[in-house]
C-alpha positions as a Markdown table, in Angstrom:
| # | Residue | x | y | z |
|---|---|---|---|---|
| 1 | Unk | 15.3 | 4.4 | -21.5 |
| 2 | Unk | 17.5 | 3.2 | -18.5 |
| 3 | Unk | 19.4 | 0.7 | -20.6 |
| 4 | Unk | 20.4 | 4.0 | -23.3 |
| 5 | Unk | 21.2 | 5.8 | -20.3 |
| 6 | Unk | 18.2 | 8.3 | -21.4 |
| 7 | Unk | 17.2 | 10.9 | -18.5 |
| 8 | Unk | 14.4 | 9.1 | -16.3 |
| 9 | Unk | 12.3 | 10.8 | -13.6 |
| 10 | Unk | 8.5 | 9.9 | -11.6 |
| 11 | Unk | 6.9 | 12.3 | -14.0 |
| 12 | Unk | 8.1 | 9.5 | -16.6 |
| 13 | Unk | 7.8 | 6.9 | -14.5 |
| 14 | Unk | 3.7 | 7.9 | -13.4 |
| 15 | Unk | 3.2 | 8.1 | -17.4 |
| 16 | Unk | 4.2 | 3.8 | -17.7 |
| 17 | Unk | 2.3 | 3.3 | -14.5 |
| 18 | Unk | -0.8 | 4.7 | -15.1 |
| 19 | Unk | -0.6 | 3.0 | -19.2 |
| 20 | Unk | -0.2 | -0.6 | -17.1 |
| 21 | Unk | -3.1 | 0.4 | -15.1 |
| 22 | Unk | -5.1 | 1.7 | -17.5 |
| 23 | Unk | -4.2 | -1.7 | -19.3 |
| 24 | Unk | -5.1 | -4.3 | -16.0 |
| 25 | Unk | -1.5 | -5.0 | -15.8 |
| 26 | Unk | -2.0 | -3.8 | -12.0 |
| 27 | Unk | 1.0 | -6.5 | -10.8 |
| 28 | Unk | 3.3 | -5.4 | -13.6 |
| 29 | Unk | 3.0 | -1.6 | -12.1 |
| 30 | Unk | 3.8 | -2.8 | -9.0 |
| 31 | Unk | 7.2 | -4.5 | -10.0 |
| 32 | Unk | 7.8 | -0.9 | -12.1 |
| 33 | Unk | 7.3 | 0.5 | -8.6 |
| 34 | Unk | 9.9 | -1.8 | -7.1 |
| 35 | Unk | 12.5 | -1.2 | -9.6 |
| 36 | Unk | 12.5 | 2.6 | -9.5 |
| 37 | Unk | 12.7 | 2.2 | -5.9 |
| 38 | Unk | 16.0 | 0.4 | -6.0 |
| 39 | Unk | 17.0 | 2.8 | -8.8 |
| 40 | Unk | 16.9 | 5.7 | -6.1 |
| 41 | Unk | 13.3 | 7.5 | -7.4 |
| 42 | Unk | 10.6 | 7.5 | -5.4 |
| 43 | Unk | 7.0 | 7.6 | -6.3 |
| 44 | Unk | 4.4 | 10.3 | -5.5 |
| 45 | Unk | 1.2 | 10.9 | -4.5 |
| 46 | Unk | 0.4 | 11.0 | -8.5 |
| 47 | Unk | 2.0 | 8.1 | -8.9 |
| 48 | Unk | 0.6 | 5.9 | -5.6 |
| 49 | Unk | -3.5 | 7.2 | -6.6 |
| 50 | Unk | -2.6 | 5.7 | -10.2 |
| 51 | Unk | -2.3 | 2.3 | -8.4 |
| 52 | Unk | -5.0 | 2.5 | -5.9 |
| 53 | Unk | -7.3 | 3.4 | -9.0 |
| 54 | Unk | -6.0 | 0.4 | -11.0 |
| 55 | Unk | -6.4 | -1.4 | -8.4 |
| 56 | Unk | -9.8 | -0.8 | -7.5 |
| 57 | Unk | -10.3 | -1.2 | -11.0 |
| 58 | Unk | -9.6 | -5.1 | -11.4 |
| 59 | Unk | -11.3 | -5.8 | -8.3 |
| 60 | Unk | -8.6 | -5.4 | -5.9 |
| 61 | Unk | -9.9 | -3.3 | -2.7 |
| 62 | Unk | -8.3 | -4.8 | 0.0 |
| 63 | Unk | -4.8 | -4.4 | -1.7 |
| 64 | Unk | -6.0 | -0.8 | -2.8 |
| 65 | Unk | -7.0 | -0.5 | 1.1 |
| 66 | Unk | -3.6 | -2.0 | 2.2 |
| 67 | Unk | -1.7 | 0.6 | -0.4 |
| 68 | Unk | -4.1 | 3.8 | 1.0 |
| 69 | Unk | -3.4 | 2.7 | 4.6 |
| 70 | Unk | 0.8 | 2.4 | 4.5 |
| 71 | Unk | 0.6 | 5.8 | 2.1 |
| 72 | Unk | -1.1 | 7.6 | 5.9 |
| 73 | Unk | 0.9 | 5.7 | 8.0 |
| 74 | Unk | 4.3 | 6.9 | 6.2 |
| 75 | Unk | 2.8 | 10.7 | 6.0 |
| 76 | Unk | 2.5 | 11.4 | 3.0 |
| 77 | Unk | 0.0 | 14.3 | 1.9 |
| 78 | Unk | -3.0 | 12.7 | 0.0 |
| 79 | Unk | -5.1 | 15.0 | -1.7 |
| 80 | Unk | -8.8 | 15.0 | -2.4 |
| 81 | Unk | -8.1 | 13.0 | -6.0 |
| 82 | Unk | -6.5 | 9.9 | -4.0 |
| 83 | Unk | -9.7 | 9.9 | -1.8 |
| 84 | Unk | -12.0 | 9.8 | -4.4 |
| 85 | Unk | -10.3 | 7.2 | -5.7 |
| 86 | Unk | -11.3 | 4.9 | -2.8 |
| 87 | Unk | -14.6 | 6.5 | -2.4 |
| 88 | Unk | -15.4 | 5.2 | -6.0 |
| 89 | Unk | -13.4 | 2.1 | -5.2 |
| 90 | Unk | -16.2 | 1.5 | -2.2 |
């Protein structure tokens, strides 16, 4: 979509995310994550529980821990579905 100069936002962006997640490709989310950065969007809330669930999901805690951590440490707002996310991660 980038490439055909096609209209890109998060909301597009959380949909590829959370298919690679949904998929184990937990790693190849992450460098989706990194290239949207450097393209000037930023990810959300939505977009940051889709990762901690994937990553709970193959097994991956302490990174899912790590992710939870830096998400309170930079302020963002995390709502009740991010938590239980971790509690079912636990």
């Amino acid at each position: 979509m980038h490439d055909k100069r096609l209209p890109t936002n998060v909301f597009t962006y959380n949909c590829l995310v959370d298919a690679l997640c949904k998929s184990h490709q937990v790693y190849e989310a992450i460098e989706l994550l990194t290239t949207i950065k450097d393209q000037g969007i930023y990810p959300n809330v939505c977009t940051y529980t889709m990762l901690v669930d994937g990553l709970c999901k193959v097994g991956r805690l302490k990174h899912a821990q790590e992710v939870f951590h830096d998400l309170l440490i930079n302020g963002y707002n995390l709502d009740v579905a991010i938590y239980n996310v971790m509690i079912r991660g636990f």
